[in-house]
N, C-alpha and C positions, 0 to 999 in steps of 0.2 A: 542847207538841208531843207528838205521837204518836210512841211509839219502837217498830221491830220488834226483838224477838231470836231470831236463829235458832241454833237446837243442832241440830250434825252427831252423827247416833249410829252407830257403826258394827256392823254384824250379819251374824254369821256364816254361811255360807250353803254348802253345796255335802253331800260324803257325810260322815258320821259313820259309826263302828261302834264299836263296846265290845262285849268279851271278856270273861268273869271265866270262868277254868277251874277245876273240883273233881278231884282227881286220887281215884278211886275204887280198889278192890281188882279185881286180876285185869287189871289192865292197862287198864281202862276209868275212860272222861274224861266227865263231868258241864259241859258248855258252857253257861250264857247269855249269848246272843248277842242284842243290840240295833243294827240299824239307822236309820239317820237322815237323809233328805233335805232337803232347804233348798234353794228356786231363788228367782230374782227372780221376780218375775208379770208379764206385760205388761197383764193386766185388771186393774179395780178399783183403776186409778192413781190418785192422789189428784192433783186440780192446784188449787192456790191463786197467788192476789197479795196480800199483804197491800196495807195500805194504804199508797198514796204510796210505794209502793216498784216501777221501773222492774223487774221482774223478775216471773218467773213460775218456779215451784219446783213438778217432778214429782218427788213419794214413792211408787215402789214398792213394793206389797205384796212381802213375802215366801210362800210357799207352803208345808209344809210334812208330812211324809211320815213315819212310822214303821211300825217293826215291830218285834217281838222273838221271842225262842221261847227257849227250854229243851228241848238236845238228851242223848241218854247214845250215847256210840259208843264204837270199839276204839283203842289208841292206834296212830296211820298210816292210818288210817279216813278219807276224804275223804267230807265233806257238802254238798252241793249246794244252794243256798237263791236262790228268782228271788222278785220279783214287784213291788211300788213303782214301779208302771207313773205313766209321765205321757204326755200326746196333748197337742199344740200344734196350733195353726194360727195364720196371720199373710194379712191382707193388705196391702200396699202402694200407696196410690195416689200418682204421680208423674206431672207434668205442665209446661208452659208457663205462669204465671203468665197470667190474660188470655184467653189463646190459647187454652185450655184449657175455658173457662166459656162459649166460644160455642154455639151452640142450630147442631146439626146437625154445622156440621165441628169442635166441639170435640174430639170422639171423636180423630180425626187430631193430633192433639197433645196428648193423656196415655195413660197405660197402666199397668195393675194388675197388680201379682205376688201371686201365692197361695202362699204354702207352709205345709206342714206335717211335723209330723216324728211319733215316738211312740220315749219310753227305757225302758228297764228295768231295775232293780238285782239282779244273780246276785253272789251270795259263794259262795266255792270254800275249805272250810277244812277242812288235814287236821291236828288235836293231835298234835304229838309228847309 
């Protein structure tokens, strides 16, 4: 007999940041600063059936987004940092099983939602 095994793995996913601060002479701070995005993806899903197995298993890619830099400011000094831009869109078709598939009046019984969004990642950070 054919056996399936499946392993759940779980992955972290949303913002990261790490800090390491150098405290320098004259009251000035030495920052590396790393940013980190992680989203789920809605493209590039994976869908399988193994065999003889009643089920059907979507794996989401993960997406994911960095940046870093190496700042020198005053201490109480606030820096400003945008960019780790993401743009979605989605559409949705929903319908009448059937009633839906007909030639001419199927139109009359389904309808499509479009949306789209766009985010940005700003960190606001002042060393004391």
């Amino acid at each position: 007999p054919n056996e399936v095994g499946i392993t759940i793995a779980y992955k972290e996913n949303g913002v990261q940041l790490a800090f390491v601060p150098f405290i320098l002479s004259d009251k000035r701070i030495n920052l590396k600063l790393n940013a980190n995005v992680s989203e789920i993806s809605n493209s590039g899903v994976l869908t399988f059936n193994p065999n003889e197995v009643n089920a059907t298993f979507f794996i989401p890619p993960i997406t994911k987004r960095s940046a870093g830099t190496t700042i020198e400011l005053a201490d109480g000094q606030t820096i400003g940092i945008a960019g780790l831009l993401s743009e979605n869109a989605r559409t949705v078709a929903d319908g009448i099983p059937g009633a839906s598939d007909l030639p001419v009046l199927g139109r009359l019984f389904k309808s499509e939602e479009f949306t789209s969004g766009e985010t940005e990642l700003v960190i606001l950070v002042t060393p004391r």
